[in-house]
C-alpha positions in Angstrom: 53.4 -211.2 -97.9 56.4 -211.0 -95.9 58.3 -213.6 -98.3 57.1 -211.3 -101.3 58.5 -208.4 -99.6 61.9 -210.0 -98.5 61.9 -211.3 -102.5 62.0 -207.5 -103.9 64.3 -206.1 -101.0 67.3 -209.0 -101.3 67.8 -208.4 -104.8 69.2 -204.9 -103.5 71.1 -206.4 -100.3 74.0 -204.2 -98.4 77.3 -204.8 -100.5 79.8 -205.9 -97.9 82.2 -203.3 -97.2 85.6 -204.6 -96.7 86.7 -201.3 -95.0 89.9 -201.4 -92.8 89.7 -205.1 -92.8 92.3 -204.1 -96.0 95.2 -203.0 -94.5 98.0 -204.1 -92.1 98.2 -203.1 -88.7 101.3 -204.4 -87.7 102.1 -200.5 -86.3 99.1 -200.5 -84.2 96.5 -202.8 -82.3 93.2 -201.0 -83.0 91.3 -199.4 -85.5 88.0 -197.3 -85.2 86.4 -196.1 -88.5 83.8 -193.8 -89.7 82.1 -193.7 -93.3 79.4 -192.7 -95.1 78.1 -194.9 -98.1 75.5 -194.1 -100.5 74.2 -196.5 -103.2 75.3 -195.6 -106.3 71.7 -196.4 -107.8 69.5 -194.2 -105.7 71.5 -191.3 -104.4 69.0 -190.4 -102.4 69.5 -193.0 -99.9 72.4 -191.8 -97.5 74.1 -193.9 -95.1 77.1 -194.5 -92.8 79.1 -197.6 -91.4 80.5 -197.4 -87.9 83.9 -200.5 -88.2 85.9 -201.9 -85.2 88.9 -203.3 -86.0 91.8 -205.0 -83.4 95.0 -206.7 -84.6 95.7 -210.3 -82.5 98.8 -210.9 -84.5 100.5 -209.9 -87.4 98.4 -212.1 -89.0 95.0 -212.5 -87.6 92.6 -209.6 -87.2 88.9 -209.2 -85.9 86.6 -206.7 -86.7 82.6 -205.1 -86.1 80.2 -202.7 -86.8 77.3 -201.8 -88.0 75.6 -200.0 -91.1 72.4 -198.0 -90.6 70.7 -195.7 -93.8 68.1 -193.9 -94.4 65.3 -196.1 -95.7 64.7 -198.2 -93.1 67.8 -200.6 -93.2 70.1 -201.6 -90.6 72.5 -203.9 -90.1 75.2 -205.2 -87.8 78.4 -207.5 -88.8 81.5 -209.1 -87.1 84.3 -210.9 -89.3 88.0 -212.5 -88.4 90.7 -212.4 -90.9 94.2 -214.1 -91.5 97.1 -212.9 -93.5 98.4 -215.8 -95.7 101.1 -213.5 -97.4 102.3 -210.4 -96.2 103.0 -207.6 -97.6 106.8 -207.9 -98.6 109.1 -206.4 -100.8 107.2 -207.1 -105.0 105.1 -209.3 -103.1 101.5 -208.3 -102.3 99.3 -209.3 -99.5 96.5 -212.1 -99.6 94.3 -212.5 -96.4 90.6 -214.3 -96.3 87.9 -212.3 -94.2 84.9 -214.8 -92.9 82.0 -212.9 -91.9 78.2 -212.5 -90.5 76.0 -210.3 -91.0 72.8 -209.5 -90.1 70.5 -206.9 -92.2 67.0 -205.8 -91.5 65.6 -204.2 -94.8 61.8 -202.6 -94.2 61.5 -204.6 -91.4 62.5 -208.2 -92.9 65.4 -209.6 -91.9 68.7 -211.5 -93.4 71.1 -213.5 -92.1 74.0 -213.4 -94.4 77.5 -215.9 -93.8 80.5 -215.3 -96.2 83.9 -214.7 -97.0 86.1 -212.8 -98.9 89.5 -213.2 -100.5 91.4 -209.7 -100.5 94.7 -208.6 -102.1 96.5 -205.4 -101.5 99.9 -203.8 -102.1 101.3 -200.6 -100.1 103.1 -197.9 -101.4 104.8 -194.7 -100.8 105.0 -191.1 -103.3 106.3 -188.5 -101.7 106.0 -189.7 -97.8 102.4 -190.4 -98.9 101.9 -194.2 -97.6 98.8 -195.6 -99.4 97.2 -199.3 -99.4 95.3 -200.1 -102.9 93.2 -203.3 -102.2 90.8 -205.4 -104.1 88.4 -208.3 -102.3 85.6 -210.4 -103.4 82.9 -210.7 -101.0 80.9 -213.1 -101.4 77.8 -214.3 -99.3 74.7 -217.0 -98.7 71.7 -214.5 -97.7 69.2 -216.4 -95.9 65.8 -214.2 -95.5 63.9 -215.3 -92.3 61.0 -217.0 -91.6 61.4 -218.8 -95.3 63.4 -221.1 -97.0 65.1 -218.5 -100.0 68.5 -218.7 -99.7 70.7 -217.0 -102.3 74.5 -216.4 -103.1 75.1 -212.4 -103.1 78.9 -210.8 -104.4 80.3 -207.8 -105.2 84.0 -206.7 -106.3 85.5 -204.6 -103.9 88.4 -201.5 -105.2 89.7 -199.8 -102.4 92.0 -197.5 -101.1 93.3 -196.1 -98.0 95.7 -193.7 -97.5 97.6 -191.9 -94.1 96.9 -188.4 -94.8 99.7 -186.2 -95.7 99.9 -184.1 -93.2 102.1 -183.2 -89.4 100.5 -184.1 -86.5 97.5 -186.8 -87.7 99.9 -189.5 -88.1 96.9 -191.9 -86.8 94.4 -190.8 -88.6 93.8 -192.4 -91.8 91.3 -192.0 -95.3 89.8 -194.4 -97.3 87.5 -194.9 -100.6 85.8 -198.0 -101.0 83.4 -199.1 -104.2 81.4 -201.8 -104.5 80.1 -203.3 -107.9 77.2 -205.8 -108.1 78.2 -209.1 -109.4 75.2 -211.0 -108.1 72.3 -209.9 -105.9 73.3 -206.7 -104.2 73.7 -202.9 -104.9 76.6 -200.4 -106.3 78.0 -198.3 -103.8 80.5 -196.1 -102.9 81.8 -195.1 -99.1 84.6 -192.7 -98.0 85.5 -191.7 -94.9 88.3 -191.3 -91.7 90.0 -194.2 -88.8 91.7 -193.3 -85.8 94.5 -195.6 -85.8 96.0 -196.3 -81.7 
């Protein structure tokens, strides 16, 4: 029964957000964010995403959280990241994200391993610095206690912008959607990072 259930649920796993794992913080060494998601196939079901996010290097970053919504599904994920170009004059910046995952979906539960290549360019209109980003995450979701394994992806189009105005310098918005290329669901998050 369980390996019934866990078949119907992965079909519609968590897409993996790629969140503030996008942009460069070269100007500061930590990153807390707040969204809220919502699957773009069932309104109904609300959610948010809680994301960690600390700068080693220029290059390499690590990151955390956890997703919770409202029908039952949780899940918690940690990921590292390295910068293989910055970004730099017409040139845009490449990094790989690895990550883990683990979901719990009406009380069966995934653990999911992937990566994702991500490309993003900063710019500037008016004083108005914003990061436009696009990532692939891919992933192998293995459901426990069976042997299913499958490959889940999504494209991820992103952006996240320092808001425009005196005195919230840190504070940072961002818009994230997530379309199902294989195995998981089409959703959208928005939401605020406190940048220090």
């Amino acid at each position: 029964m369980k390996l019934i259930i866990a078949c119907i649920f992965s079909l519609s796993t968590f897409a993996s957000n790629i969140g503030m794992s996008s942009m460069p913080l070269s100007q500061y060494k930590n990153a807390l964010s707040a969204e809220f998601t919502m699957a773009l196939e069932d309104s109904t079901n609300p959610g948010v995403q809680v994301q960690y996010l600390h700068s080693a290097t220029k290059r390499i970053g690590f990151d955390g959280g956890m997703r919770l919504s409202s029908n039952d599904r949780f899940g918690l994920f940690l990921g590292g990241s390295y910068v293989f170009f910055k970004d730099y004059n017409n040139q845009p910046r490449f990094s790989l994200r690895g990550f883990y995952e683990r979901e719990s979906i009406n009380s069966v539960d995934f653990n999911n391993f992937g990566f994702a290549p991500i490309v993003s360019k900063g710019f500037s209109i008016m004083g108005i610095h914003a990061y436009p980003y696009a990532a692939l995450p891919t992933k192998l979701v293995i459901i426990e206690d069976s042997e299913d394994v499958q490959l889940a992806s999504s494209l991820s189009l992103g952006v996240t912008s320092k808001l425009p105005f005196k005195n919230f310098e840190k504070i940072m918005a961002h818009i994230e959607g997530n379309i199902n290329l294989k195995n998981t669901a089409n959703d959208l998050s928005f939401g605020l990072s406190m940048n220090y």
